[in-house]
C-alpha positions in Angstrom: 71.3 117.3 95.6 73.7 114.3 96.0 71.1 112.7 98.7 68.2 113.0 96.3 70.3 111.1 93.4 71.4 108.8 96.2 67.6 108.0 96.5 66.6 107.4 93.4 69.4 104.8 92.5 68.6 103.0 95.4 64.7 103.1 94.5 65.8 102.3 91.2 67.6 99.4 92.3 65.2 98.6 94.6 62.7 98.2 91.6 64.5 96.0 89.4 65.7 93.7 92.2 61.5 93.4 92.7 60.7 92.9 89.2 63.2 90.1 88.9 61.9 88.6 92.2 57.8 89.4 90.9 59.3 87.4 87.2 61.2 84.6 89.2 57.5 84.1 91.1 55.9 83.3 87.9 58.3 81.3 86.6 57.7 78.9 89.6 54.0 79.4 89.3 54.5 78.4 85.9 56.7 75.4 86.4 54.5 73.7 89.3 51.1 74.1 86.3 53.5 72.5 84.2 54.0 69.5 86.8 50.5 69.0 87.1 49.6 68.9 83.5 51.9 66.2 83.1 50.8 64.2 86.3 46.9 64.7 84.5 48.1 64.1 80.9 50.1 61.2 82.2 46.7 59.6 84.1 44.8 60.0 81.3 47.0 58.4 78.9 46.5 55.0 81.1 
């Protein structure tokens, strides 16, 4: 019983630790879009 408890706390922490890494992802995504947005807004403006 104890090893089947062990497993699911470490699948469960193995799921959070791989949403925060999936959220962290977009964030970056999100951040470079961001970048480029600028760099075309800023052309434009000239």
């Amino acid at each position: 019983m104890m090893i089947l408890f062990g497993i699911l706390i470490f699948a469960g922490i193995f799921a959070v630790f791989d949403a925060i890494r999936k959220v962290n992802n977009n964030i970056l995504d999100q951040t470079e879009e961001i970048k480029k947005l600028r760099e075309v807004i800023e052309s434009n403006k000239k």
